[in-house]
C-alpha positions as CSV (number, residue, x, y, z in Angstrom):
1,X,0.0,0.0,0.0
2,X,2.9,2.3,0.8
3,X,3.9,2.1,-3.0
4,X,0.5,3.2,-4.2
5,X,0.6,6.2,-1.6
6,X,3.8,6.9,-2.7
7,X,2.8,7.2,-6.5
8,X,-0.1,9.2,-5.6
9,X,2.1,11.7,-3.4
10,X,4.7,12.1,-6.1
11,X,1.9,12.6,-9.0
12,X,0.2,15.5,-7.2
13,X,4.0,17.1,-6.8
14,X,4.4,16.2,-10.2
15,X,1.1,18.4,-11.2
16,X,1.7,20.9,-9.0
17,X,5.5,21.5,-10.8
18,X,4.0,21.2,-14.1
19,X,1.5,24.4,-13.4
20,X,4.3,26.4,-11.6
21,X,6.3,25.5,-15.1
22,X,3.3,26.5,-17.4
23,X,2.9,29.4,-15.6
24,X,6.8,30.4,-15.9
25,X,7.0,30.9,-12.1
26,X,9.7,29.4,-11.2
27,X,13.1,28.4,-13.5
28,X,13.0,25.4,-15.2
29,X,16.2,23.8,-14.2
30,X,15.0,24.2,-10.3
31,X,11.4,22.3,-11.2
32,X,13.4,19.5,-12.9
33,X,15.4,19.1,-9.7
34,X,12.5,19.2,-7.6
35,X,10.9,16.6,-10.1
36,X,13.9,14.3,-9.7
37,X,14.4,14.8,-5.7
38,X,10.6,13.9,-5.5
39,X,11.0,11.0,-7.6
40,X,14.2,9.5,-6.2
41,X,12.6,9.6,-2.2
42,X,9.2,8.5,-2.9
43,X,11.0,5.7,-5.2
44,X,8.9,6.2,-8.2
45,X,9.8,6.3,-12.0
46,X,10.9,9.8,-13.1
47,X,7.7,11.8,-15.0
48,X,9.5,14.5,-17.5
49,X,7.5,17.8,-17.0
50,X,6.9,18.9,-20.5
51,X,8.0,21.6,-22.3
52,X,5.3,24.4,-22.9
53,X,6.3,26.6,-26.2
């Protein structure tokens, strides 16, 4: 059960990051960190946050 919590945990990060990038609030090489920290301690496969044009 702690690996479905996990996911769930690291997705809402994950969507959370993506807005703050679509939004151009933050800079993108800090998000992608974040993303990657996230991923590594909840021990879930890496999401790439997209790339809004």
């Amino acid at each position: 059960m702690d690996e479905v919590q996990n996911q769930m945990v690291y997705l809402a990060a994950w969507d959370m990051l993506r807005r703050i990038a679509r939004e151009n609030r933050m800079d993108k090489t800090v998000i992608n960190n974040l993303n990657r920290i996230n991923a590594e301690s909840l021990m879930c496969d890496l999401l790439p946050i997209p790339e809004i044009a």
